[in-house]
Backbone as XML, in Angstrom:
<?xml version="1.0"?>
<chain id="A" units="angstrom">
  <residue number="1" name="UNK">
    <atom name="N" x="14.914" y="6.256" z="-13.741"/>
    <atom name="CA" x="14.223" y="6.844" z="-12.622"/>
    <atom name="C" x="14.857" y="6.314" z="-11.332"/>
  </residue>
  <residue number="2" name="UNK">
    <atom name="N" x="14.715" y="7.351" z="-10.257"/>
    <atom name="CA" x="15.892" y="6.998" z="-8.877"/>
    <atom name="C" x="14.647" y="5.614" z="-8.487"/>
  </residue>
  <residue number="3" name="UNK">
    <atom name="N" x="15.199" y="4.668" z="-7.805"/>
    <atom name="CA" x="14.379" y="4.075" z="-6.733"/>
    <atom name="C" x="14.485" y="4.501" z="-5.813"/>
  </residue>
  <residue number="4" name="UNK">
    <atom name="N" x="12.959" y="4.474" z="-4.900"/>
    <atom name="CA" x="12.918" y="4.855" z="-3.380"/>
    <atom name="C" x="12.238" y="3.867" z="-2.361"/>
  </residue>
  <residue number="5" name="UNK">
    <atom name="N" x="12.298" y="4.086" z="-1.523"/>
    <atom name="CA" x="11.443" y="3.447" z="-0.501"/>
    <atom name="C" x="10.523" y="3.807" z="0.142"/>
  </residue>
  <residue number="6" name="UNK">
    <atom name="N" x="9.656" y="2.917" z="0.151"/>
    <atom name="CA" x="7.770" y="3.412" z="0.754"/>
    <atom name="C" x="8.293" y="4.411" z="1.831"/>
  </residue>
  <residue number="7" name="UNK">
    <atom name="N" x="9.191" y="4.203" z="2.698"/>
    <atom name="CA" x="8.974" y="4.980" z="3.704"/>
    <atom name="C" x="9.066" y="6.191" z="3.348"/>
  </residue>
  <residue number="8" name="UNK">
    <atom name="N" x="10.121" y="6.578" z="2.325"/>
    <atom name="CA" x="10.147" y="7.972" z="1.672"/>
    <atom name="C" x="8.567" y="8.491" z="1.422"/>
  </residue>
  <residue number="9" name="UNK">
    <atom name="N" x="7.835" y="7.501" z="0.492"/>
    <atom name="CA" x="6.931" y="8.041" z="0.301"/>
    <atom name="C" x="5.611" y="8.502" z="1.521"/>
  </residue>
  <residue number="10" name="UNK">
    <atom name="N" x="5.756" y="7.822" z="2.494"/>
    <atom name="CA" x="4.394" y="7.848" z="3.289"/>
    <atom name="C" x="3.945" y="9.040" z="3.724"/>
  </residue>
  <residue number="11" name="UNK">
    <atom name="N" x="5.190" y="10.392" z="4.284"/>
    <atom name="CA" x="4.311" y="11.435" z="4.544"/>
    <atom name="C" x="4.152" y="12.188" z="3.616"/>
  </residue>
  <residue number="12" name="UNK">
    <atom name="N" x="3.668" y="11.879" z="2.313"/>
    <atom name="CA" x="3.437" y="12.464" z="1.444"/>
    <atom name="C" x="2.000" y="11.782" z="0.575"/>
  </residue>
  <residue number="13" name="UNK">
    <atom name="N" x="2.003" y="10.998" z="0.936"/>
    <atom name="CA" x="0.477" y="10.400" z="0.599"/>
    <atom name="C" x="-0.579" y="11.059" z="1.474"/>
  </residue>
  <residue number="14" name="UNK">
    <atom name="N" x="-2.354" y="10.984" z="0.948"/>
    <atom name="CA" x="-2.994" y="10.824" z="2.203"/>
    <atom name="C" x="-3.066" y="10.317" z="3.002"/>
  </residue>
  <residue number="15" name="UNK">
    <atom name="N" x="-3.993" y="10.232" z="4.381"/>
    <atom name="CA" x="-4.318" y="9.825" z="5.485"/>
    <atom name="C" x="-4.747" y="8.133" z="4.839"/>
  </residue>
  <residue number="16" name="UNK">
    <atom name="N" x="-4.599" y="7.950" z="5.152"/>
    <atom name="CA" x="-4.666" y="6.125" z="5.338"/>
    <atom name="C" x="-3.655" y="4.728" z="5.312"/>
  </residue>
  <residue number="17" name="UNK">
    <atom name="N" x="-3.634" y="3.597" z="4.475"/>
    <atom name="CA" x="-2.863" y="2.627" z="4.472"/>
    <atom name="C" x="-2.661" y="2.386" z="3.123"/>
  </residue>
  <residue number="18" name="UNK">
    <atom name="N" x="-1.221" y="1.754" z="3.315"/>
    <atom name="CA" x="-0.717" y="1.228" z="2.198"/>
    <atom name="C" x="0.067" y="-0.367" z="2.416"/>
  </residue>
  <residue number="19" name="UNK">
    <atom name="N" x="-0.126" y="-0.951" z="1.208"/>
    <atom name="CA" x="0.612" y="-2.086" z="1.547"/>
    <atom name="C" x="1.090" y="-2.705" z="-0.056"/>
  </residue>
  <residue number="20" name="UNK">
    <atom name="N" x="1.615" y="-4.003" z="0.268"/>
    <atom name="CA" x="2.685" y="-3.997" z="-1.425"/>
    <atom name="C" x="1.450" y="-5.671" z="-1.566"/>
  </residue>
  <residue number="21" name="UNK">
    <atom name="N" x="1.188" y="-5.701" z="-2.671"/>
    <atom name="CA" x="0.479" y="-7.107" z="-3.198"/>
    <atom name="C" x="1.163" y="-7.742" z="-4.163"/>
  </residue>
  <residue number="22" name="UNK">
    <atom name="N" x="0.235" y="-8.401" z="-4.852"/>
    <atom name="CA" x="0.893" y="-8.847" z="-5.982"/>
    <atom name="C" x="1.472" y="-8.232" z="-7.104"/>
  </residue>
  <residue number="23" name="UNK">
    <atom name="N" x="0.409" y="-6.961" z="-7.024"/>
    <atom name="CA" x="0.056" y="-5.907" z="-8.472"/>
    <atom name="C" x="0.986" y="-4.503" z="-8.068"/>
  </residue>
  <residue number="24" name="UNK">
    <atom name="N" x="1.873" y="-4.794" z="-6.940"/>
    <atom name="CA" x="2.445" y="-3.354" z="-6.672"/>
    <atom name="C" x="1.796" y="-3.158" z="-5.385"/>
  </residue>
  <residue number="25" name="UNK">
    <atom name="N" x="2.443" y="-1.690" z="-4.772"/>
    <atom name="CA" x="1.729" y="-0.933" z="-4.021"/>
    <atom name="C" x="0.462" y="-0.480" z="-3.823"/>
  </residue>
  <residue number="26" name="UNK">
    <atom name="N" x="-0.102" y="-0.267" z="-3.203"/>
    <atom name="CA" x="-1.893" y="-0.112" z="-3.219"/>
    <atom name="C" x="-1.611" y="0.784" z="-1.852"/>
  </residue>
  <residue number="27" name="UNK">
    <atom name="N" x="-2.670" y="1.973" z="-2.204"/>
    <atom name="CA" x="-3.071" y="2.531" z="-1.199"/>
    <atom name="C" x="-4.440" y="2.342" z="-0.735"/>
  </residue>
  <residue number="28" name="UNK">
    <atom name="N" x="-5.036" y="2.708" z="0.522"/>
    <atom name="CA" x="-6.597" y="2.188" z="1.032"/>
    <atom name="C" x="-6.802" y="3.620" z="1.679"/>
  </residue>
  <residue number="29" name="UNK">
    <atom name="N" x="-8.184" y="3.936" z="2.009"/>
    <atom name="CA" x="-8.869" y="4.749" z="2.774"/>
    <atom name="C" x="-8.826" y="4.155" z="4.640"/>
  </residue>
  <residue number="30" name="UNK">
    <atom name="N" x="-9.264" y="3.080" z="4.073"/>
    <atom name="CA" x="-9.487" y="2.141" z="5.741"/>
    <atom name="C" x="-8.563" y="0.763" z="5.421"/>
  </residue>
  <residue number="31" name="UNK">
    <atom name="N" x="-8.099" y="0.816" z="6.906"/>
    <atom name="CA" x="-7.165" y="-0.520" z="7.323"/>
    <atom name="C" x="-7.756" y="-1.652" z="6.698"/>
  </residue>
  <residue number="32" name="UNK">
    <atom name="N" x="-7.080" y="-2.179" z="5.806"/>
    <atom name="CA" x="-7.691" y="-3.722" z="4.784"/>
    <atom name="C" x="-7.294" y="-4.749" z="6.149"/>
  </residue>
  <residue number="33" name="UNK">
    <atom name="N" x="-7.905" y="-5.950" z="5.756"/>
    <atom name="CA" x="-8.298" y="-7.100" z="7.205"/>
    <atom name="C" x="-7.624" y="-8.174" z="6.257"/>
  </residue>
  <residue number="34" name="UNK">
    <atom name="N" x="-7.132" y="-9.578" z="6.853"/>
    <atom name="CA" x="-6.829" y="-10.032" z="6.221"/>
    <atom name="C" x="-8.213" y="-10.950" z="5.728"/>
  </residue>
  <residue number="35" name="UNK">
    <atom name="N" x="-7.945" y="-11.579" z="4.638"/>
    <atom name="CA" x="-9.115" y="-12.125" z="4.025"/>
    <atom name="C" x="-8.706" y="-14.163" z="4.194"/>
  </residue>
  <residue number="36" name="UNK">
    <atom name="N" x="-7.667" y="-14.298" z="3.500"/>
    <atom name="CA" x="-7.035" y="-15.618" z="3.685"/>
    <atom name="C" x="-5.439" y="-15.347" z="3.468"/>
  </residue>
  <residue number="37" name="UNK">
    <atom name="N" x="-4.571" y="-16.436" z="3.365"/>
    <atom name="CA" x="-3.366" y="-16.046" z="3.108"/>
    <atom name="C" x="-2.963" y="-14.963" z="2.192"/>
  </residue>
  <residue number="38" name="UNK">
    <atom name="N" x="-3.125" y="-15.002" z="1.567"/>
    <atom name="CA" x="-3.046" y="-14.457" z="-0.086"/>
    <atom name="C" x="-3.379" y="-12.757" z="-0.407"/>
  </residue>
  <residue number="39" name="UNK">
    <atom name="N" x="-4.816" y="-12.374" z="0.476"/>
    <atom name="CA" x="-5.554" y="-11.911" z="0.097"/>
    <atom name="C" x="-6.050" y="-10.689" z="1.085"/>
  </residue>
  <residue number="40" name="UNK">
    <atom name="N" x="-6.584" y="-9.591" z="1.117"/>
    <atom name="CA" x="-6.819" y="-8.785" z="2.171"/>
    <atom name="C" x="-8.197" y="-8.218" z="1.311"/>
  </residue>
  <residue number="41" name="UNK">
    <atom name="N" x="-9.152" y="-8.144" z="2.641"/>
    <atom name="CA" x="-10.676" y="-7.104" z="2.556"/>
    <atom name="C" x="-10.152" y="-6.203" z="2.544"/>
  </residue>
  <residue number="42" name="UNK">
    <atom name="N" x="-10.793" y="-5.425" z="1.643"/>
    <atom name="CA" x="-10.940" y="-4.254" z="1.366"/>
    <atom name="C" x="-11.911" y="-3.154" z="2.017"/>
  </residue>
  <residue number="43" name="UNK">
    <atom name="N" x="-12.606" y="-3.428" z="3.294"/>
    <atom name="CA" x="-13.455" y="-2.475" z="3.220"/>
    <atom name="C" x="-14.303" y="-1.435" z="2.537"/>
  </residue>
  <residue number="44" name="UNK">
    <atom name="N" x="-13.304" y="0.093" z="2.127"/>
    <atom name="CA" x="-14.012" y="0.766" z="1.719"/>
    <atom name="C" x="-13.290" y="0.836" z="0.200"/>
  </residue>
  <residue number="45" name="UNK">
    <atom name="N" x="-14.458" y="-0.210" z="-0.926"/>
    <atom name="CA" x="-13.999" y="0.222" z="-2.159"/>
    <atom name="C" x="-13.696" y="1.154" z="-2.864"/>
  </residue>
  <residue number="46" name="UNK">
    <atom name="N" x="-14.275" y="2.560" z="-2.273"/>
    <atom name="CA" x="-14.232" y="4.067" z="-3.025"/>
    <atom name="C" x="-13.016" y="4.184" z="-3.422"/>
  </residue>
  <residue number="47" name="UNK">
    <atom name="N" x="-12.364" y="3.846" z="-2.724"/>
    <atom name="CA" x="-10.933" y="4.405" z="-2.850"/>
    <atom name="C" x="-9.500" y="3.270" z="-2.949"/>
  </residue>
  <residue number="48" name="UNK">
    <atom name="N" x="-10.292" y="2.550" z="-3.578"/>
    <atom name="CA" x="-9.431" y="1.367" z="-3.747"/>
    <atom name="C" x="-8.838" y="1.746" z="-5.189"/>
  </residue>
  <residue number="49" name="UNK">
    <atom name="N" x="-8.929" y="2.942" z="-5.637"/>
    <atom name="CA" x="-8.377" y="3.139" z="-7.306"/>
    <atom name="C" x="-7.498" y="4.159" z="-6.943"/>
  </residue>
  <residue number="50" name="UNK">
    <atom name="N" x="-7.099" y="4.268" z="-6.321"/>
    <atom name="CA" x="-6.145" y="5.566" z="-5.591"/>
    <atom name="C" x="-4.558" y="4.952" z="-5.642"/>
  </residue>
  <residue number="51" name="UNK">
    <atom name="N" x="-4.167" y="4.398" z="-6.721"/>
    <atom name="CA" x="-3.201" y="3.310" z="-6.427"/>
    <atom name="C" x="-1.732" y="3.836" z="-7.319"/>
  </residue>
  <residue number="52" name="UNK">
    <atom name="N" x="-1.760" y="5.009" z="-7.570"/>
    <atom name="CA" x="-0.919" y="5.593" z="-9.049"/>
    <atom name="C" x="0.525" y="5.350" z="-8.083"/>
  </residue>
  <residue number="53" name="UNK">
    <atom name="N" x="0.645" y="5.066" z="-6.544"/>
    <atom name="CA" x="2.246" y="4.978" z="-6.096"/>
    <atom name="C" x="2.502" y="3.924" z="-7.086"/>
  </residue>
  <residue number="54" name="UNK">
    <atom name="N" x="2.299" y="3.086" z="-8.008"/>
    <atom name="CA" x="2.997" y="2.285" z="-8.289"/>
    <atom name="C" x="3.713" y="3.157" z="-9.750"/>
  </residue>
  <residue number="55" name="UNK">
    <atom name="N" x="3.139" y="4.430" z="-10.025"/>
    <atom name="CA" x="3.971" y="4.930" z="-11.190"/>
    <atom name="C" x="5.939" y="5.623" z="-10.491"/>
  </residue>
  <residue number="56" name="UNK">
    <atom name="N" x="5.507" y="5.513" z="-9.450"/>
    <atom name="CA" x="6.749" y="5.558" z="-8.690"/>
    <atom name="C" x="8.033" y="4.336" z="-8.638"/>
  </residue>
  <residue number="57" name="UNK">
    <atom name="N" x="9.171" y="4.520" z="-8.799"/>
    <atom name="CA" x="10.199" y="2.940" z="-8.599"/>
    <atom name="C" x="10.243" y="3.124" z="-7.172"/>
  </residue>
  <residue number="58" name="UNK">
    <atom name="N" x="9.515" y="2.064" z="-6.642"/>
    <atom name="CA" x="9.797" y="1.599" z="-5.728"/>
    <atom name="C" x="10.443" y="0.242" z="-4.849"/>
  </residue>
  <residue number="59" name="UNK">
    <atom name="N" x="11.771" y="0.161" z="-4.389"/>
    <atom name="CA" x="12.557" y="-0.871" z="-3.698"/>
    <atom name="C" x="11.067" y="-2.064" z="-3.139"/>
  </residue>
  <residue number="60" name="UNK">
    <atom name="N" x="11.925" y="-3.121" z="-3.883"/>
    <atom name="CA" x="11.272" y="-4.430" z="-3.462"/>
    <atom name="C" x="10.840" y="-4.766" z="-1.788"/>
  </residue>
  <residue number="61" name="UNK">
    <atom name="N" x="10.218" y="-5.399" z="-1.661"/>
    <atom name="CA" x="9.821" y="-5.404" z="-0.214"/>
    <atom name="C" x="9.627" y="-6.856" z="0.362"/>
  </residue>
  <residue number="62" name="UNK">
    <atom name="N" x="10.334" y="-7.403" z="1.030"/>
    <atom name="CA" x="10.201" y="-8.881" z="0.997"/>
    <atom name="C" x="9.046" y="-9.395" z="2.462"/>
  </residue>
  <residue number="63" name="UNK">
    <atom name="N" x="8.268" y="-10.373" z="1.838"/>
    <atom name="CA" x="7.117" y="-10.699" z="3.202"/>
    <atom name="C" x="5.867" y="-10.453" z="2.381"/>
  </residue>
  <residue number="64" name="UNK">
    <atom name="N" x="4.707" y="-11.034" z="2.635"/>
    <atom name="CA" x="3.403" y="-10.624" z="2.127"/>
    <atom name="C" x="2.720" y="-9.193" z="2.705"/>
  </residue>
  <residue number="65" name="UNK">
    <atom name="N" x="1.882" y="-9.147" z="1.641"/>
    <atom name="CA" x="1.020" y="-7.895" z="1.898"/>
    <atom name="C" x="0.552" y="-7.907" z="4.059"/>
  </residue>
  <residue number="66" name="UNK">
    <atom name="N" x="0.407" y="-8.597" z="4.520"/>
    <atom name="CA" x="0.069" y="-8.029" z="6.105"/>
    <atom name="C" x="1.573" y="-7.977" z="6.729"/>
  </residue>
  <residue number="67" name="UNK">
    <atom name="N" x="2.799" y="-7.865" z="5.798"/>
    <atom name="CA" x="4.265" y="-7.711" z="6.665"/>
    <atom name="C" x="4.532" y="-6.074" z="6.127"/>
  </residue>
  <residue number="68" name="UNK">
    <atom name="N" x="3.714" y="-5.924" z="4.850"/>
    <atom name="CA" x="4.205" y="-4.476" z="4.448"/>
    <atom name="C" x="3.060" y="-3.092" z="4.463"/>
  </residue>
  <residue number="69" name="UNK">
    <atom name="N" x="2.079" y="-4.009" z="5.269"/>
    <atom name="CA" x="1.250" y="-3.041" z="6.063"/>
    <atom name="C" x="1.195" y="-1.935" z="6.701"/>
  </residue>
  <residue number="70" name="UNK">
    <atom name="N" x="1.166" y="-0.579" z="6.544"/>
    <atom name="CA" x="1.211" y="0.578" z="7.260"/>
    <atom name="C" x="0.887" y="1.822" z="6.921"/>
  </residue>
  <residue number="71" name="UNK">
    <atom name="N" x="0.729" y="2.438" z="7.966"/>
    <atom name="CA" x="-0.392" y="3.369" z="8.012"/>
    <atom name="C" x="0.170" y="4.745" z="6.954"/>
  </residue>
  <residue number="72" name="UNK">
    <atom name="N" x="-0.433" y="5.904" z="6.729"/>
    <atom name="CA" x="0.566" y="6.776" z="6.130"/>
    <atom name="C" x="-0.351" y="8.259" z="5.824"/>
  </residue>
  <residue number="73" name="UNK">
    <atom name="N" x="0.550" y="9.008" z="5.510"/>
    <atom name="CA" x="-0.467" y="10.767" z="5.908"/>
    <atom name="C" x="-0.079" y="11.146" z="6.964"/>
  </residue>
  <residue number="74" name="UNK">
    <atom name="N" x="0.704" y="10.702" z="7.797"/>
    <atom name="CA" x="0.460" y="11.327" z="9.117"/>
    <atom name="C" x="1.472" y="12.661" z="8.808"/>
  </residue>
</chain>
């Protein structure tokens, strides 16, 4: 499978945020906050299962989850 890069993917997702964790890519409904180093709130859980970009190859991303923070849908 080709690898790509998030940015490829973003205007093609819905309206909200995405960012890279431990577990892969994750997409959100609402801007996640940071929680402690490690870790980011989640706000709105509904849609915290919305996460299938990771069946995608996607290029490594170096920095924690609040460096690979950004918005996407637009």
């Amino acid at each position: 499978m080709k690898q790509i890069t998030i940015y490829e993917l973003l205007p093609l997702l819905r309206p909200g945020w995405v960012a890279k964790g431990a577990h892969g890519w994750a997409w959100f409904g609402l801007k996640p906050t940071p929680h402690n180093d490690w870790e980011c709130y989640i706000p709105d859980r509904s849609d915290d299962d919305f996460n299938f970009i990771n069946m995608f190859n996607i290029a490594p991303f170096d920095g924690d989850w609040k460096d690979s923070l950004m918005e996407c849908g637009k």
